[in-house]
C-alpha positions, 0 to 999 in steps of 0.5 A, a space after each residue: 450505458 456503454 453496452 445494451 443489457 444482452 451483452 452486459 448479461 453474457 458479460 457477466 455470465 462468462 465472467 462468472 463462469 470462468 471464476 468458478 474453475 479458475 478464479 482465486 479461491 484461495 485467498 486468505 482474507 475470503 476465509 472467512 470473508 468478513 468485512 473486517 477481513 475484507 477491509 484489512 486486505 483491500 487497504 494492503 492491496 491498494 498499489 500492492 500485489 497479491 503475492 506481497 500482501 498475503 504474509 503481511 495478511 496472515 501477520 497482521 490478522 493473527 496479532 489483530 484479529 477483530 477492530 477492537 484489538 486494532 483500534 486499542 492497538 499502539 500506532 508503533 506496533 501497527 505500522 511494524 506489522 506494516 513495515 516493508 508493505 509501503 505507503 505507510 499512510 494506509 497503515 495510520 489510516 487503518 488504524 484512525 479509521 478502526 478507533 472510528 468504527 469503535 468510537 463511532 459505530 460502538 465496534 460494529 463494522 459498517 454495512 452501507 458503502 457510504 459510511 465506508 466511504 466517510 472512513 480515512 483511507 476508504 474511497 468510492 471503490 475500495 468501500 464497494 469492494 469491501 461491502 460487496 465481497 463481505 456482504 453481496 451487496 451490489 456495488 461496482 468498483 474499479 481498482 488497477 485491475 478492473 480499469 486495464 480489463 474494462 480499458 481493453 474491452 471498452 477500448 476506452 481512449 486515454 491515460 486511466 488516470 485522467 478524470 474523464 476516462 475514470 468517469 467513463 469507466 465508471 459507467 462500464 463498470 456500472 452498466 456490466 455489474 450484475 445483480 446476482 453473485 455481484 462478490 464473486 463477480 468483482 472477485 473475478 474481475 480482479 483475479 481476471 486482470 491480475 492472472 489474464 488480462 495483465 498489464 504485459 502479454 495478456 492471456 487474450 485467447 484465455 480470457 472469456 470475454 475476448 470475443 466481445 472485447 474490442 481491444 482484443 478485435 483491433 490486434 491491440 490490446 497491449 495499446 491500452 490501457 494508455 500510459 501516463 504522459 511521461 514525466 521526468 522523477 525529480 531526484 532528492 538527496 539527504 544523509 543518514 547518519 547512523 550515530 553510535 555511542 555504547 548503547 548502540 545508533 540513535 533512532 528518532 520518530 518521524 512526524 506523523 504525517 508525511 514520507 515514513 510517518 511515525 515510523 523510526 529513522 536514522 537522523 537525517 543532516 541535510 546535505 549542505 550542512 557540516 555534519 559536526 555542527 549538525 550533531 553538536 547543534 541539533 542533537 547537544 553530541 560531539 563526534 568523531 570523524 565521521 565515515 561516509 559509506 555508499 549511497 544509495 537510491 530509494 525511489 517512490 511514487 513521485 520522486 526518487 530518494 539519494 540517501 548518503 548514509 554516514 557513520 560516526 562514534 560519539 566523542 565521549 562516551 556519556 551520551 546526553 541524548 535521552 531515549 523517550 517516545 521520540 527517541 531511541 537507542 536501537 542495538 539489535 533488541 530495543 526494537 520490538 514493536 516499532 517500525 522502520 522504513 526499508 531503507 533505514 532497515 536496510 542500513 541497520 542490518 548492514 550496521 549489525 554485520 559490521 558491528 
């Protein structure tokens, strides 16, 4: 255990004290905290601030209020709702995972963290989360927040990401959880390292367990949590190409698994290749001269996108390509329900101003 049992009680005891006159009360999915709730709110949390999540939240709960209406939902009008969040994979896993809990549990939401844990997109600490803050129930967990909280107290060694220090901080979250009040606490743990104890200039003389915080005691809290060893963003190039006949451009639907699964995009000609014989070999169009406009970069976790977006008319007006479920003409109003990435909603707006 990383700390006796005296310092883990007055760990906690101060934690909880300084949640109940300065913690986050407020927050939507807490009123009432339910485990649906709950569990919709961890999944839009997970690599996203509170700020963001909280209109995305209101939204996604007034159209889906319980799972049933979730899992009945159409995978297009979930990942809409979703659009703009990011990391669309926690959008497809929610909803496979809401078909589960009706096709599995008959609809009742889960009550033990293992069978939150068999769930898609549901790993060891958001399934604590969910359990403990809808349900009390003891649970340790440890998301972004915690980890830079327990790294500075701990003064634990290492980059968070490596699987030793996540081991090691495991066992501090363990050895400090109370048994008593445990919601509330992990609620003051993540409200304490989003408001306090921030990845910058963190707040170390309001902070309520600075005195027993050993970062806080070396003069270095900002040397931890360590950063990831540097490593160079490898850049990719396609082109958009926004293709309009009389009904407006042609969308396609992604494949379902991978950057942007299931959502609407513009069709992608790979950069090497001449556009014309694209159009006419992959989508059976004729076009005319097409109109280059400036590229732009759309960076992710692990890459940075360059997208070169191309504007072309048909050159007959009978456009033979036929909208079905995979494809689609969008003209401002054909989009009801269906999600698109940022970037591509990004150039479909630019292309109503100008149209």
């Amino acid at each position: 255990m990383p700390v006796c049992r005296d310092e883990a009680q007055q760990f906690s005891a101060r934690i909880l004290a300084w949640y109940d006159h300065s913690g986050r009360h407020g927050l939507p999915w807490k009123h009432p905290a339910t485990s649906y709730r709950v569990w919709v709110s961890e999944i839009m949390l997970q690599q996203t601030q509170v700020s963001v999540v909280v209109p995305y939240f209101e939204r996604f709960i007034a159209r889906f209020p319980d799972v049933a209406t979730l899992a009945a939902a159409p995978q297009d009008e979930v990942l809409a709702l979703w659009a703009g969040l990011g990391y669309y994979a926690r959008a497809r896993n929610l909803h496979r995972a809401a078909q589960q809990i009706v096709s599995e549990h008959d609809g009742v939401m889960p009550a033990r963290r293992e069978a939150w844990e068999a769930l898609p997109g549901v790993g060891r600490s958001t399934a604590g989360a969910i359990v403990s803050l809808s349900t009390g129930q003891r649970h340790a967990i440890l998301d972004g927040n915690i980890k830079r909280v327990l790294t500075r107290y701990g003064a634990v060694p290492g980059w968070p990401g490596r699987s030793a220090v996540v081991r090691a901080l495991w066992q501090w979250s363990e050895a400090l959880t109370p048994k008593r009040r445990c919601a509330d606490y992990n609620q003051a743990m993540m409200d304490l390292g989003a408001t306090i104890c921030t990845r910058r200039a963190p707040a170390c003389t309001l902070c309520p367990v600075s005195g027993g915080c050993r970062a806080y005691a070396q003069g270095e809290a900002e040397a931890y949590p360590e950063p990831r060893p540097a490593r160079r963003m490898p850049v990719r190039h396609t082109r958009m190409v926004l293709l309009e006949s009389e009904r407006g451009l042609l969308l396609q639907r992604r494949p379902p698994t991978g950057i942007w699964g299931g959502l609407w995009s513009l069709p992608e000609c790979p950069v090497d290749e001449e556009l014309a014989a694209y159009c006419r070999e992959e989508l059976g169009l004729l076009i005319e001269p097409p109109v280059a406009w400036p590229s732009f970069r759309h960076t992710f976790s692990h890459y940075h996108l360059e997208i070169q977006p191309v504007h072309a008319r048909l050159a007959d007006s009978a456009d033979r390509v036929m909208t079905g479920p995979e494809t689609i003409w969008y003209n401002g109003a054909s989009m009801p329900g269906r999600g698109v990435a940022a970037p591509v909603n990004r150039l479909l707006q630019h292309w109503q101003r100008g149209a």
